[in-house]
C-alpha positions in Angstrom: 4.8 -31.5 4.1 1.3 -30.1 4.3 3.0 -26.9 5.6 3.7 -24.9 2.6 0.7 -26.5 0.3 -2.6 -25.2 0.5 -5.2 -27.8 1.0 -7.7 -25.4 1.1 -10.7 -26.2 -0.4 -13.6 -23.8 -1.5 -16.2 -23.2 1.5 -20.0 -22.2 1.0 -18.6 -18.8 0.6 -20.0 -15.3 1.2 -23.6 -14.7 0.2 -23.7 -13.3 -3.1 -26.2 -10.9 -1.8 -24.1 -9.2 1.3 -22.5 -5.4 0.8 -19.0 -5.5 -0.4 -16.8 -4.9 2.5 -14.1 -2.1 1.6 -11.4 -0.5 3.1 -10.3 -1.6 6.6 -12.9 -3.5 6.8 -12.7 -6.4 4.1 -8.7 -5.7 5.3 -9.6 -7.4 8.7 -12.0 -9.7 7.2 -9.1 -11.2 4.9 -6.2 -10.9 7.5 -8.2 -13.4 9.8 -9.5 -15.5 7.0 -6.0 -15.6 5.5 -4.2 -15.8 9.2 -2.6 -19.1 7.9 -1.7 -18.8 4.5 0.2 -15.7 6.3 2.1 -17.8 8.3 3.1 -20.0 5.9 4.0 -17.5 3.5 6.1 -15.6 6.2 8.2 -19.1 7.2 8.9 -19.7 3.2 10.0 -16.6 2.9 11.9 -16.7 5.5 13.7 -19.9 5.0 14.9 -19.0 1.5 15.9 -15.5 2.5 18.0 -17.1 5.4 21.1 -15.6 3.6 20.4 -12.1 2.7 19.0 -11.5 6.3 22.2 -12.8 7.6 24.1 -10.6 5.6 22.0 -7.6 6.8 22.6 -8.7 10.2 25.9 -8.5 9.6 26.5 -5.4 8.0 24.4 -3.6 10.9 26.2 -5.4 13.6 29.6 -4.0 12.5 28.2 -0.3 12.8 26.7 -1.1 16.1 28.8 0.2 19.4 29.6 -3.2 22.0 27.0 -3.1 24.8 24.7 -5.7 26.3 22.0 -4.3 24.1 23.9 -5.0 20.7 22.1 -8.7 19.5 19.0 -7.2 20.4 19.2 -3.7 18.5 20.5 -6.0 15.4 17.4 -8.0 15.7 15.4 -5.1 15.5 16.8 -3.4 12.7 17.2 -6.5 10.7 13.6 -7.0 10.8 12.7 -3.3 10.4 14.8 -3.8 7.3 13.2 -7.2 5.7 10.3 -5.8 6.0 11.0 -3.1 4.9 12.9 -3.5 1.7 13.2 -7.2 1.0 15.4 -9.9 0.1 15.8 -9.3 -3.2 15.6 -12.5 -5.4 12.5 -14.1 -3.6 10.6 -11.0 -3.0 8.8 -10.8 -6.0 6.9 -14.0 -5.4 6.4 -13.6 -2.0 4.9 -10.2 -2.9 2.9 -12.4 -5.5 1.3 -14.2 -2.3 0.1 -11.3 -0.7 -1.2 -9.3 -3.3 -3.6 -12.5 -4.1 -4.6 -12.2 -0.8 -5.4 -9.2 -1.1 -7.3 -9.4 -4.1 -8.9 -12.3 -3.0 -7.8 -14.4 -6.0 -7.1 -18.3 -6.0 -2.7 -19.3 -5.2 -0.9 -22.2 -4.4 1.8 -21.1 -2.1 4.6 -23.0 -3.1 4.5 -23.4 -6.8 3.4 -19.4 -7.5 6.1 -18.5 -5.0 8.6 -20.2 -6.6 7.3 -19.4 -9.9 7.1 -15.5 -9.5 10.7 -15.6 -8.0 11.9 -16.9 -10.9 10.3 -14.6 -13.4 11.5 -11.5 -10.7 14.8 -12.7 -10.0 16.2 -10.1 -12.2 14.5 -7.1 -11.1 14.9 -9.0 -7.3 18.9 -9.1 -8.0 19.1 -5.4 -8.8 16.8 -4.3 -6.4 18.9 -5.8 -3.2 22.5 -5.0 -5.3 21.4 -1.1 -4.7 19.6 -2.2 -1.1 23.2 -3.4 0.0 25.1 -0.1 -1.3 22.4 1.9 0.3 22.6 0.4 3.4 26.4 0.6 3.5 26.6 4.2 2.1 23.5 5.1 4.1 25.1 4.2 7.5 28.4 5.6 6.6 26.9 9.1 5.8 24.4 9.3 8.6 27.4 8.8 10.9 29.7 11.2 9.3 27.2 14.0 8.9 26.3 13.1 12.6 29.8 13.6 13.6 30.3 16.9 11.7 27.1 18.2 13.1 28.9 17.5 16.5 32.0 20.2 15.7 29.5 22.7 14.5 29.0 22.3 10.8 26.0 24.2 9.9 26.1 22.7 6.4 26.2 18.8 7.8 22.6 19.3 9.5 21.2 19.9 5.8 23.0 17.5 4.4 21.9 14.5 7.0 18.2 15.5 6.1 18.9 14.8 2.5 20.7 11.5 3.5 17.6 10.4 5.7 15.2 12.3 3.1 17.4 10.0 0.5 16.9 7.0 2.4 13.0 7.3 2.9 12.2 7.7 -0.7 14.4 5.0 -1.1 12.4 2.8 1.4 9.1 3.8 0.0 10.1 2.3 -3.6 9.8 -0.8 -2.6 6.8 -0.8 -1.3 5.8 -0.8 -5.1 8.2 -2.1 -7.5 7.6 -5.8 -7.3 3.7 -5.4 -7.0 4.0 -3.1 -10.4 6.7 -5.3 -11.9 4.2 -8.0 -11.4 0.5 -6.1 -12.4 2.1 -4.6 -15.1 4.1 -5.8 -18.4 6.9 -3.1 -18.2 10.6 -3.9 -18.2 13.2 -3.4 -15.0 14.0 0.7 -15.5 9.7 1.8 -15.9 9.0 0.1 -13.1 11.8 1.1 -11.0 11.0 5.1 -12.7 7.2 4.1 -11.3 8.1 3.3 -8.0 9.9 6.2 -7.7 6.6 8.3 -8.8 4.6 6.4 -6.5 6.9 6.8 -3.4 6.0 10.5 -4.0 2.8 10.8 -4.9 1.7 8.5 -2.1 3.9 9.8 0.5 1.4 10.5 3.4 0.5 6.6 3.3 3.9 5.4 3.0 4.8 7.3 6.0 2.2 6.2 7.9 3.0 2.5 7.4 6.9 3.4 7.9 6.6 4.9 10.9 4.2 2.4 12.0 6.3 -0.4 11.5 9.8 1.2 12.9 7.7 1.9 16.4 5.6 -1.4 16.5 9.3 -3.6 16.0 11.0 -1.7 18.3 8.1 -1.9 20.9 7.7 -5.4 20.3 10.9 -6.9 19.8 12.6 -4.9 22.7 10.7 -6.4 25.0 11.3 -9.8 24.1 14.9 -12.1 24.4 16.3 -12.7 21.5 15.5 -16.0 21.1 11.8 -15.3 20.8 12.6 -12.4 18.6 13.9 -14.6 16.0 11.1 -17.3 16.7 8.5 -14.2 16.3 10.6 -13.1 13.1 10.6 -16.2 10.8 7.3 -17.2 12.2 4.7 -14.3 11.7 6.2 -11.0 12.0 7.2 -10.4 8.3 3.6 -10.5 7.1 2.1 -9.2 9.7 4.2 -6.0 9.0 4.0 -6.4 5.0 0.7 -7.4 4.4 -1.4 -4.1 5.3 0.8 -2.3 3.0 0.4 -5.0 -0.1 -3.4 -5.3 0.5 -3.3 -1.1 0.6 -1.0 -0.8 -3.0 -2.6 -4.0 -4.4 -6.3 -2.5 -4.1 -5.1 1.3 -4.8 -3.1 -0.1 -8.6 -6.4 -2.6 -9.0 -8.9 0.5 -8.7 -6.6 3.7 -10.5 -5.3 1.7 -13.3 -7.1 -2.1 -13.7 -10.7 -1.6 -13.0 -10.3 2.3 -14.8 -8.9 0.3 -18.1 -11.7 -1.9 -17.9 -14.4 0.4 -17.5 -13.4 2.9 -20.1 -12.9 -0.4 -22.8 -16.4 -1.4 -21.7 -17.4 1.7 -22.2 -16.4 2.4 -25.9 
């Protein structure tokens, strides 16, 4: 039972006196001194989001051509995907987890998870309604622009960069709706309108962490059987995957728009 409650008791702490670590650094510092909390959070998160990865495995199964490889490359884009976009209803407290991490403030794992689920589960419901349509559509347009490309169609090669163009910005939204829907008391279409701003304005980031997570799975998972790809999966690999990029957007909205508010009402 003792593996989704957190027993954890307050230490003799940092000295008060010692520099603030920033950056990479306090990162690293709170990845190792969080490593179990991560785990935990990943196989909760996991567990109740059993069904909607299923239901991504499915979907990319059925676009997949029948070779030897075909479990494996499911396995890889299913995780690419969760980590990627979500599950939808639970997101928004698991999301809640890590961005306490990373501002180092107090949370009990199962209760806030629960908790924040339920007070996201609208914005969660919508979010994986349109990830389900995307994906769907997504696949479906890739391949026919793909195909048309293949007779010659100077116009399909433009029009698959706007559907993977499309698809990115669509990807880098959720990297920030449920942490603003959750910082910040605005209703289900702001914060969707915000996420799109910040997918843009932060795009070097986002593709940093895209990119890295798309080559790090694929490295990773294809070198491993299936079986301990999915052991890997439910155990660790979701957080290790989300958390840098939670701990980046939670820090970057809690020094542009928190600690800014507080300084210019302190200052008035």
């Amino acid at each position: 039972m003792g593996l989704f409650f957190n027993y954890n008791k307050e230490g003799p702490g940092v000295d008060k006196d010692a520099p603030k670590k920033k950056g990479i650094a306090l990162y690293i510092e709170l990845f190792f001194r969080k490593f179990w909390l991560l785990i935990r959070a990943n196989m909760l998160y996991f567990a109740v989001s059993l069904p909607v990865i299923a239901v991504y495995n499915m979907i990319i199964i059925a676009y997949l051509p029948d070779n030897d490889f075909k479990l494996q490359i499911s396995l890889i884009l299913t995780a690419i995907i969760t980590v990627l976009w979500g599950t939808g209803p639970v997101t928004g407290g698991y999301v809640y987890l890590l961005r306490n991490f990373a501002r180092e403030e107090h949370v009990w794992l199962r209760s806030d998870f629960f908790e924040k689920s339920r007070e996201t589960f609208k914005l969660g419901i919508i979010v994986l309604l349109c990830d389900l349509a995307v994906l769907v559509f997504g696949i479906n347009a890739a391949i026919f622009y793909s195909g048309l490309m293949k007779e010659g169609a100077a116009v399909a090669k433009y029009a698959f960069v706007m559907v993977i163009f499309g698809f990115a910005i669509y990807t880098f939204m959720h990297y920030y709706v449920y942490e603003l829907y959750l910082t910040f008391d605005n209703k289900t279409g702001k914060t969707l309108k915000n996420a799109l701003i910040m997918s843009m304005a932060m795009l070097p980031a986002n593709l940093i962490f895209t990119i890295s997570i798309i080559v790090l799975t694929f490295l990773v998972f294809g070198v491993l059987a299936p079986l301990f790809t999915i052991v890997l999966f439910l155990s660790f690999w979701i957080s290790l995957m989300r958390f840098p990029i939670d701990f980046y957007v939670a820090r970057m909205l809690k020094r542009k728009f928190i600690d800014t508010q507080s300084s210019g009402e302190s200052g008035e």
